[in-house]
C-alpha positions as CSV (number, residue, x, y, z in Angstrom):
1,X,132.0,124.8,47.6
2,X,128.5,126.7,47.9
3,X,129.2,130.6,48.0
4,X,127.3,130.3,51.8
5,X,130.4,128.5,52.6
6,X,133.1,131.0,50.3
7,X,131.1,133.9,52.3
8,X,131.0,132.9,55.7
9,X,135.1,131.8,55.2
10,X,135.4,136.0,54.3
11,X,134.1,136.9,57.3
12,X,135.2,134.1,59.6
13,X,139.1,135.6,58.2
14,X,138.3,138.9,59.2
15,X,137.0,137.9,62.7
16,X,140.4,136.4,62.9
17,X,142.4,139.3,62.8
18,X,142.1,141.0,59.2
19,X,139.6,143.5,61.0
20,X,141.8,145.0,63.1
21,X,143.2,146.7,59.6
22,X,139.4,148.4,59.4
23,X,135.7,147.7,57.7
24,X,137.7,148.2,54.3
25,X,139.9,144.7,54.7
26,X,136.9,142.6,56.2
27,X,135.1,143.8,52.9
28,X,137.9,142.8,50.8
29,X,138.3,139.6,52.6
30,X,134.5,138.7,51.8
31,X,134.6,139.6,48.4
32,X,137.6,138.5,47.9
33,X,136.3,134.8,49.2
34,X,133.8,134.7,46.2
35,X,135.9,136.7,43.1
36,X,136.4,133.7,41.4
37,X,133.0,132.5,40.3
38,X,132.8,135.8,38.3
39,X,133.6,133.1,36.0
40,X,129.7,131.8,35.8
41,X,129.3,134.4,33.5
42,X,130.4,131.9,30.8
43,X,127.3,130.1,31.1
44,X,124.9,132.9,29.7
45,X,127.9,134.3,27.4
46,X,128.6,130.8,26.1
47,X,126.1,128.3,27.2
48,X,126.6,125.1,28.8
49,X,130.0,124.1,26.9
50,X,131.5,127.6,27.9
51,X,130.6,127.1,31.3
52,X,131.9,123.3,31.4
53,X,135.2,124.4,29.9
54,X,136.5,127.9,31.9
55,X,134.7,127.4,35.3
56,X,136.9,126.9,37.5
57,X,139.5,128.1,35.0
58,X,142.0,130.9,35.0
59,X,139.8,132.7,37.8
60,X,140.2,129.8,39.6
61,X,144.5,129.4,39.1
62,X,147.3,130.7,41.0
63,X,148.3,133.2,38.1
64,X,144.6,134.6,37.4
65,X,143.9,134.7,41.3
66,X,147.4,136.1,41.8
67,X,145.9,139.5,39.3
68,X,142.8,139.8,41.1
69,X,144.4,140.1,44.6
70,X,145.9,143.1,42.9
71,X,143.7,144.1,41.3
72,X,140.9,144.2,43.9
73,X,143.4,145.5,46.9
74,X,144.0,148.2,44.4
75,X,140.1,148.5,43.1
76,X,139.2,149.1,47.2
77,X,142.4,151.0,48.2
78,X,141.2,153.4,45.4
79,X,137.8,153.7,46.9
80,X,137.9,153.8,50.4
81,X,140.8,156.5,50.5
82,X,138.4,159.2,49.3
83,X,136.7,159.2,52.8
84,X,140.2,157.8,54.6
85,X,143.1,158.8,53.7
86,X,145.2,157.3,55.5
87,X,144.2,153.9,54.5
88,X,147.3,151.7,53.2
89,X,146.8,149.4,50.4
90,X,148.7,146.2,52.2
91,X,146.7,145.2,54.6
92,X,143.7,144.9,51.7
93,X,146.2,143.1,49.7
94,X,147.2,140.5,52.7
95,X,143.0,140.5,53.0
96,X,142.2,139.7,49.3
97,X,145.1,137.1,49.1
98,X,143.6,135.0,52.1
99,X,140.5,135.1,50.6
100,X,141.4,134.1,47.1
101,X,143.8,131.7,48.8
102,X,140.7,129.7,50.9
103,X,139.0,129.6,47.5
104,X,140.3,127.5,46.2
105,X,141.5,125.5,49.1
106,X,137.5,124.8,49.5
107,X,137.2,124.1,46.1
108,X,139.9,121.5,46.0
109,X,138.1,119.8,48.8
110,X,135.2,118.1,46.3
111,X,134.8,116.2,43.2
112,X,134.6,119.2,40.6
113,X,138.0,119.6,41.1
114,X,140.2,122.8,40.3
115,X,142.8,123.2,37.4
116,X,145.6,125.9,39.9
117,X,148.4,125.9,37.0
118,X,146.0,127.2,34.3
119,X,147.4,128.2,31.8
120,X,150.4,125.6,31.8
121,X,148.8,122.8,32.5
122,X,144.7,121.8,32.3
123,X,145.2,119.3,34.7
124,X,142.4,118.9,37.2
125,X,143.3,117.9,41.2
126,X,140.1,116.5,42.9
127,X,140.0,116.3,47.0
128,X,136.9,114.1,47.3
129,X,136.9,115.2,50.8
130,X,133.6,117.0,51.1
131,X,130.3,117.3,49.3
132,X,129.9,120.4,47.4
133,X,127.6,121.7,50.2
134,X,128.8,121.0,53.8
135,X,126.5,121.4,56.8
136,X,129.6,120.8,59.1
137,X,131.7,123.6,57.3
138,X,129.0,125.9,57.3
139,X,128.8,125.5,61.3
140,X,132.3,125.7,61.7
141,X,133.3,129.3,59.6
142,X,129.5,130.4,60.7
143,X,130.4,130.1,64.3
144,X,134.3,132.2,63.7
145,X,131.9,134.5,61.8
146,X,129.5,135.2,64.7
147,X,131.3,134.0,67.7
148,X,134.3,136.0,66.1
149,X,132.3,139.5,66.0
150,X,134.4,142.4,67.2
151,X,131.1,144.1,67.7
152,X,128.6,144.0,70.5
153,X,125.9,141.9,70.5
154,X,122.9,144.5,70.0
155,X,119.7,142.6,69.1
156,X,120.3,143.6,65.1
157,X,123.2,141.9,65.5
158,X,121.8,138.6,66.8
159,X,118.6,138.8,64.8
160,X,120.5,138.3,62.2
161,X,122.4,135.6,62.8
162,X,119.7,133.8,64.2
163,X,117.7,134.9,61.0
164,X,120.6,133.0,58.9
165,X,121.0,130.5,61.3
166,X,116.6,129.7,60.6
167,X,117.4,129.4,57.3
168,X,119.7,126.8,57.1
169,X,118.2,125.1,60.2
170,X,115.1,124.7,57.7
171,X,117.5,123.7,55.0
172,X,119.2,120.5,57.2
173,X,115.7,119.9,58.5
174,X,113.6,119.5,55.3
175,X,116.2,118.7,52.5
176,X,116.7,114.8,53.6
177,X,120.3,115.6,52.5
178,X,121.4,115.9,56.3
179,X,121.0,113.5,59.4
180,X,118.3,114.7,61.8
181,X,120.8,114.8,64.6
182,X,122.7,117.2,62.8
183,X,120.1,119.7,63.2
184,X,120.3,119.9,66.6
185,X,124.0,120.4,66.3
186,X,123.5,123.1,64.7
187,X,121.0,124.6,67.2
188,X,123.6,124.6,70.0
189,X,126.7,125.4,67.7
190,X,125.1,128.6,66.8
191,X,123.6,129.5,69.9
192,X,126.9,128.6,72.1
193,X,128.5,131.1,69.6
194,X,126.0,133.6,70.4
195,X,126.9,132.9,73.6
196,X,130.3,133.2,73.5
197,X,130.8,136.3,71.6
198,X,128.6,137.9,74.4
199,X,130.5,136.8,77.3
200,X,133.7,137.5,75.2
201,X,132.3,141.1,74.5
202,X,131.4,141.8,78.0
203,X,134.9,140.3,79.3
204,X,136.7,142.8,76.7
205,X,134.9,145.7,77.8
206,X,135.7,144.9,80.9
207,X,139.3,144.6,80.4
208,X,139.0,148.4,78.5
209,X,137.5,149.8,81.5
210,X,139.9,148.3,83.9
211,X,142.6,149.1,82.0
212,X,141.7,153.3,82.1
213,X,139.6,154.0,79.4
214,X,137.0,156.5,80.2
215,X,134.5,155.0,77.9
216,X,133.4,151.3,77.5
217,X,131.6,151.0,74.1
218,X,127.6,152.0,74.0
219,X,125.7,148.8,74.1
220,X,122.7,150.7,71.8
221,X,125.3,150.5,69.2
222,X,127.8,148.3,67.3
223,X,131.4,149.4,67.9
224,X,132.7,150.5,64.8
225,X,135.2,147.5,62.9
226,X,138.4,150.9,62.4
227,X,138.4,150.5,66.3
228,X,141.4,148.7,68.0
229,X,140.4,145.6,68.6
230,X,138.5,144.4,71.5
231,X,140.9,141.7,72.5
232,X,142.1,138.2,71.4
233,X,139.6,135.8,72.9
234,X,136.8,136.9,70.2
235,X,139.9,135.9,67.5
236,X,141.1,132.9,69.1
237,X,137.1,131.6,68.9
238,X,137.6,133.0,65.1
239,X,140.3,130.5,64.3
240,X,138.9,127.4,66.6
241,X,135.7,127.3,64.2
242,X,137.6,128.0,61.2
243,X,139.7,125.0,62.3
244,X,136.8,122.9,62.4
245,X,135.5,123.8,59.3
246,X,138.9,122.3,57.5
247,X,139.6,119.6,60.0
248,X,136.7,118.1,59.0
249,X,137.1,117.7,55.7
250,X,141.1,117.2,55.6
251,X,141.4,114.5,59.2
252,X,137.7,113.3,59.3
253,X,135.9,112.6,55.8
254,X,139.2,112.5,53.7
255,X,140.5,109.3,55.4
256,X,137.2,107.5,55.7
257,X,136.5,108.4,52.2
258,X,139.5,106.1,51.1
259,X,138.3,103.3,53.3
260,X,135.0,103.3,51.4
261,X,136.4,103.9,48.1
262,X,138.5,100.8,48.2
263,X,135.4,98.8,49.6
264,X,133.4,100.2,46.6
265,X,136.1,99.0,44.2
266,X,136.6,95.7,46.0
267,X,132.8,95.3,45.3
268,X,132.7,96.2,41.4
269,X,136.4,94.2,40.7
270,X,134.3,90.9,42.0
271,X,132.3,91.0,39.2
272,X,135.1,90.4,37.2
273,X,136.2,93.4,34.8
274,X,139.2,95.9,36.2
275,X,138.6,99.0,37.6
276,X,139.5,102.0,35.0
277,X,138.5,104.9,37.1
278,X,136.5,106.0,40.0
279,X,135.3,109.0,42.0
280,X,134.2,108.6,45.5
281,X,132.5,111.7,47.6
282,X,131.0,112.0,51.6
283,X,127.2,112.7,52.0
284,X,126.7,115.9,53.9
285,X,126.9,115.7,57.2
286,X,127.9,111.9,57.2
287,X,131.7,110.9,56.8
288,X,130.8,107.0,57.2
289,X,128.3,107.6,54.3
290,X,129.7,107.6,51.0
291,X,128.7,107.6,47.2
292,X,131.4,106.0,44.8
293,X,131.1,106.1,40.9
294,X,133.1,102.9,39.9
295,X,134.3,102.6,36.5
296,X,135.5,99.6,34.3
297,X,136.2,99.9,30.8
298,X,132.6,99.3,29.6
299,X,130.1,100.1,32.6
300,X,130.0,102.6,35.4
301,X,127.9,101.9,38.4
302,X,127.5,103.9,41.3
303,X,127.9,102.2,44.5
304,X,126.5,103.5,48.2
305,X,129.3,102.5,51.2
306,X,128.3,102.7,54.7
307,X,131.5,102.0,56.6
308,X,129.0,101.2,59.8
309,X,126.9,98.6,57.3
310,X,126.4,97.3,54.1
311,X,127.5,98.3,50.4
312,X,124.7,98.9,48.2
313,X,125.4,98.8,44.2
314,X,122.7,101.3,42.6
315,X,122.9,102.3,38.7
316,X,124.7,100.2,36.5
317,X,125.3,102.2,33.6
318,X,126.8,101.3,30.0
319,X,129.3,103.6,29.0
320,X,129.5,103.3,25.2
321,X,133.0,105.5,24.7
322,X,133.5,103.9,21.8
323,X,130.0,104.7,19.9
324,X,130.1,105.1,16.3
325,X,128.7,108.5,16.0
326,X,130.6,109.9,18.3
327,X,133.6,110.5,15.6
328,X,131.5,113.2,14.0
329,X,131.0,115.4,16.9
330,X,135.1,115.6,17.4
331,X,135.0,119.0,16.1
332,X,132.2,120.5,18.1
333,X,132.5,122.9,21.0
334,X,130.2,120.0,22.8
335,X,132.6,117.1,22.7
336,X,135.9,119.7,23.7
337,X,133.7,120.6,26.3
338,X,133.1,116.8,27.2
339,X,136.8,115.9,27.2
340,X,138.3,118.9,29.4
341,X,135.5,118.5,32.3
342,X,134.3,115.1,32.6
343,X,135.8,113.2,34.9
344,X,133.5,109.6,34.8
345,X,132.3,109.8,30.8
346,X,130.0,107.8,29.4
347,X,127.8,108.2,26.1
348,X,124.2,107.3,25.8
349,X,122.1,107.2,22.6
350,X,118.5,108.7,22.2
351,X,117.9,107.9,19.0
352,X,119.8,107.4,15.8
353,X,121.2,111.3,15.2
354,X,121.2,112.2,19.1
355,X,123.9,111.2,21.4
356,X,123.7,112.2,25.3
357,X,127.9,113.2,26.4
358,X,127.6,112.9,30.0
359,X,129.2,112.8,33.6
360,X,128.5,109.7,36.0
361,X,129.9,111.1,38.7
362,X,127.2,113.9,38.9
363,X,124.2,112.2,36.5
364,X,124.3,108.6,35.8
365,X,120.5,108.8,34.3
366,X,121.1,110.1,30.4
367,X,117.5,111.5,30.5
368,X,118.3,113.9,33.6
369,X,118.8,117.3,32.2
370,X,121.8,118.0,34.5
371,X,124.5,120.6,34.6
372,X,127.1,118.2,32.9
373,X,125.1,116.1,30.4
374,X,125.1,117.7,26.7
375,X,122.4,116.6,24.2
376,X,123.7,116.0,21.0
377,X,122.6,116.4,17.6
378,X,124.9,114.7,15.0
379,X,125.9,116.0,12.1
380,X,125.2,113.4,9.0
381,X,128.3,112.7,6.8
């Protein structure tokens, strides 16, 4: 998933309950949510092979993620005790462990897949259960996130949530990747969160007061995260939008995306060669709506489902796996990197020394210059 989406999942743990171990475990939690795309660095260390071949690698397995939960618990334990002391190194363990842990259960939603058993095994697990960038799973962990707050709602606080919330409001509005009712969706899933979290505040304080505390917290300022928390209604909203942010995914899009993958291969078996392979993902925002890359033996074509309408079949494209030049480039870091990520393969010729290794599932056009399609320049015998 998008790191809006890894972020927002930090935080919405924290607002959970991770915060009531202090500022130092929501901080873990966040950055603990996004550790392991440190692996991008591949791409400017090691260009587009690298990055095809180790992201979503080792940082991205239970053994690599299993050293930077220690790692990181220790890196922050080590920081934050020279200004408290008596901070224990646990609870930022715990913190960085459910962050590292809802990684890669995001991850494992799409159709990039994740490889968990690296280094045993380099086999890849795809969910197909949610496009790379979710409007519905953004709304669901940025609602825990705000909704969640154990702070009150000063007007910093809600500018900028609101400011956040403008931005992807524009996003959903202007992209044409999103349904225009989901826009308004998101206008009143955001601000019933800011609602909520101010009645939930105000009900908390409440409850302090009543229950003999001199002092209710200052409402010119936020209450300070090493506090005690506030209560369990703001934590209980926490986990009902985190809920809905994997719920979608996992009891919503999953299912319907195996309805319309079946349709989609129905559609390309009546033309009368066998299925080999196929990848099948939801449009944002639209779990009837659905993009399959079907794959026979010779041709993949990508195929549009509407479980509501019609099938559309879009790009038919000629695979060519078995193209004579592509022999000479078995030794080069291009065609390793072509083997280990693609999922859909095809092969396209430009001209007679330059072979385009590429991904249907993400670029069925050979002349788009995307992130999986290598241009090849063959070596002469």
């Amino acid at each position: 998933m998008d790191n809006a989406a890894h972020t927002l999942c930090g935080l919405a743990l924290a607002r959970a309950g991770l915060d009531r171990y202090g500022a130092p475990a929501t901080v873990t939690a966040v950055v603990a949510s996004n550790l392991p795309d440190l692996d991008i660095v591949t791409h400017p260390l090691l260009g587009r092979p690298g990055y095809l071949c180790y992201h979503r690698g080792i940082t991205h397995a239970l053994l690599g993620m299993t050293v930077e939960a220690l790692l990181l618990a220790t890196v922050v334990w080590f920081v934050v005790r020279q200004w408290h002391p008596k901070t224990r190194w646990s609870p930022l363990l715990l913190a960085a462990s459910l962050g590292l842990a809802t990684h890669l259960a995001l991850d494992g939603l799409n159709t990039y897949g994740i490889r968990p058993f690296l280094p045993f095994s380099e086999r890849w697990y795809y969910g197909d259960a949610a496009f790379i960038m979710e409007p519905w799973v953004w709304l669901g962990f940025g609602f825990a996130a705000c909704a969640g707050s154990p702070s009150q709602l000063t007007r910093a606080t809600r500018n900028g949530w609101l400011l956040w919330s403008s931005v992807v409001f524009t996003l959903l509005a202007f992209s044409g990747r999103a349904p225009g009712y989901m826009v308004a969706v998101w206008v009143l899933g955001m601000g019933g969160a800011l609602y909520l979290r101010k009645t939930a505040f105000t009900s908390d304080t409440r409850r302090l007061v009543s229950g003999g505390l001199s002092e209710a917290p200052s409402p010119s300022q936020d209450t300070c995260s090493d506090s005690p928390p506030t209560g369990r209604r703001r934590q209980r909203l926490a986990l009902a939008g985190i809920s809905v942010a994997f719920l979608y995914p996992l009891a919503l899009s999953l299912p319907l995306n195996r309805v319309a993958g079946a349709r989609a291969k129905e559609a390309v078996e009546a033309l009368g060669d066998p299925v080999t392979s196929q990848t099948t993902h939801p449009t944002p925002a639209t779990p009837w709506v659905h993009r399959a890359v079907v794959s026979t033996a010779t041709h993949s074509y990508t195929v549009d489902v509407n479980l509501f309408g019609e099938l559309e079949l879009g790009v038919t494209l000629e695979r060519q796996l078995d193209h004579p030049l592509l022999r000479r480039l078995e030794d080069t870091p291009e065609y390793h990197a072509w083997r280990v990520f693609t999922r859909e393969p095809y092969v396209a010729a430009i001209d007679s020394h330059t072979l385009v290794l590429g991904d249907a599932r993400y670029a069925p056009d050979p002349r788009k210059d995307a992130f999986c399609n290598q241009t090849v320049t063959v070596p002469g015998e």
